[in-house]
C-alpha positions in Angstrom: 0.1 -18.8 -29.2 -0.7 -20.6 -26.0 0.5 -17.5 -24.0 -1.8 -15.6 -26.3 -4.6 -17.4 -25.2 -4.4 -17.9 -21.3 -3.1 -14.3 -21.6 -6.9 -13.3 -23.1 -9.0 -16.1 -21.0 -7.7 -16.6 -18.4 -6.4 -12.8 -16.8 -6.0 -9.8 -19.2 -3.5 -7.3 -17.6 -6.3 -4.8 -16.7 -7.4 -7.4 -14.2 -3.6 -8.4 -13.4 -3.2 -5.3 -12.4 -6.0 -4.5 -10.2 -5.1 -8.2 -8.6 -2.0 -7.1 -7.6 -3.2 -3.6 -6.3 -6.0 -5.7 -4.3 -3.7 -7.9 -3.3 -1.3 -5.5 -1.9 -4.1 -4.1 0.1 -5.8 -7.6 1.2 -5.7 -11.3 0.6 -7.3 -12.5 -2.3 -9.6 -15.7 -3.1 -7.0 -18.8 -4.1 -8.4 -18.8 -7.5 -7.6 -15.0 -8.0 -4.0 -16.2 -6.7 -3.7 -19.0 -9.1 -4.8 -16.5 -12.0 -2.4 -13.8 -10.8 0.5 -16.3 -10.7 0.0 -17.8 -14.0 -0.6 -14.2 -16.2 2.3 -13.3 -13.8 5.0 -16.0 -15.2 3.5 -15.7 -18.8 3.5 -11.4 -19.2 6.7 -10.0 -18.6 5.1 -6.5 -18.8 2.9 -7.2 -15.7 6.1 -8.7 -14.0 7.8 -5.6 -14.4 4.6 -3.4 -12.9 4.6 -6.0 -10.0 8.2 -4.8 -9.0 7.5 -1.3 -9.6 4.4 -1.8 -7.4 6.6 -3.4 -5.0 9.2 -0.7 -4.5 6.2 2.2 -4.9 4.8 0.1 -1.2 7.9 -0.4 0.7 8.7 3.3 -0.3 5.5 4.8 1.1 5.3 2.1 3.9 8.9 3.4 5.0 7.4 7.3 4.7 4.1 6.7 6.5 6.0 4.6 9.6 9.0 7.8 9.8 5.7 10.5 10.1 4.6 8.2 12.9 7.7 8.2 14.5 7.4 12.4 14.1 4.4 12.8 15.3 4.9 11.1 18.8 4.1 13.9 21.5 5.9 13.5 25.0 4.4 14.2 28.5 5.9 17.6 28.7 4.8 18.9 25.9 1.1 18.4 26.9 1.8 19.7 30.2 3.0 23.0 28.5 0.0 22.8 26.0 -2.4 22.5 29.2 -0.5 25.1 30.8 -0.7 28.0 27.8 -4.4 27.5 27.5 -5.3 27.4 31.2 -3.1 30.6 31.1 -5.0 32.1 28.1 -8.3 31.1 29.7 -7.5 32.9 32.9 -9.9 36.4 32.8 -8.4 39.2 35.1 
C-alpha cells in the first residue's frame, strides 16, 4: 500500500522515465534526484527501463565515438583534395 502511494505522489513512472532520459542528457535539480531514487528502489519496472536505458547509451556512445575515429582526415588527403580541384579549375 505504501509503495502504492509514493508510487502515485510522489513520481509516476511517466515522469520516472523522462527523469532518467533528462538525466542522462544533463544533471538534474537534487529534489528530481531524491524522487528518481526513491520511485527507482520502489518500481521494479522502472529499474528494469533504467538498465535498458543504460545499455541503449553506452551502445550508441560506443557507435558515435568509432564514426569519429572514421571520419579523421589526414594531411595528405587534403593535399590531394586541393590538388584535384586546383586541377579541375585550371581553364586551357
Amino acid at each position: 500500500m505504501l509503495k502504492k502511494i509514493i508510487h502515485i505522489i510522489f513520481l509516476p513512472c511517466s515522469e520516472a522515465t523522462l527523469l532518467m532520459e533528462k538525466r542522462n542528457a544533463e544533471n538534474i535539480s537534487p529534489k528530481e534526484n531524491w524522487k528518481l531514487n526513491l520511485h527507482l528502489k520502489i518500481c521494479k519496472w522502472c529499474r528494469a527501463y533504467k538498465e535498458k536505458l543504460e545499455i541503449l547509451d553506452d551502445i550508441l556512445k560506443r557507435k558515435f565515438y568509432q564514426e569519429q575515429e572514421k571520419q579523421t582526415i589526414n594531411d595528405s588527403e587534403i593535399q590531394g583534395f586541393k590538388n584535384k580541384i586546383l586541377g579541375n579549375l585550371d581553364i586551357k
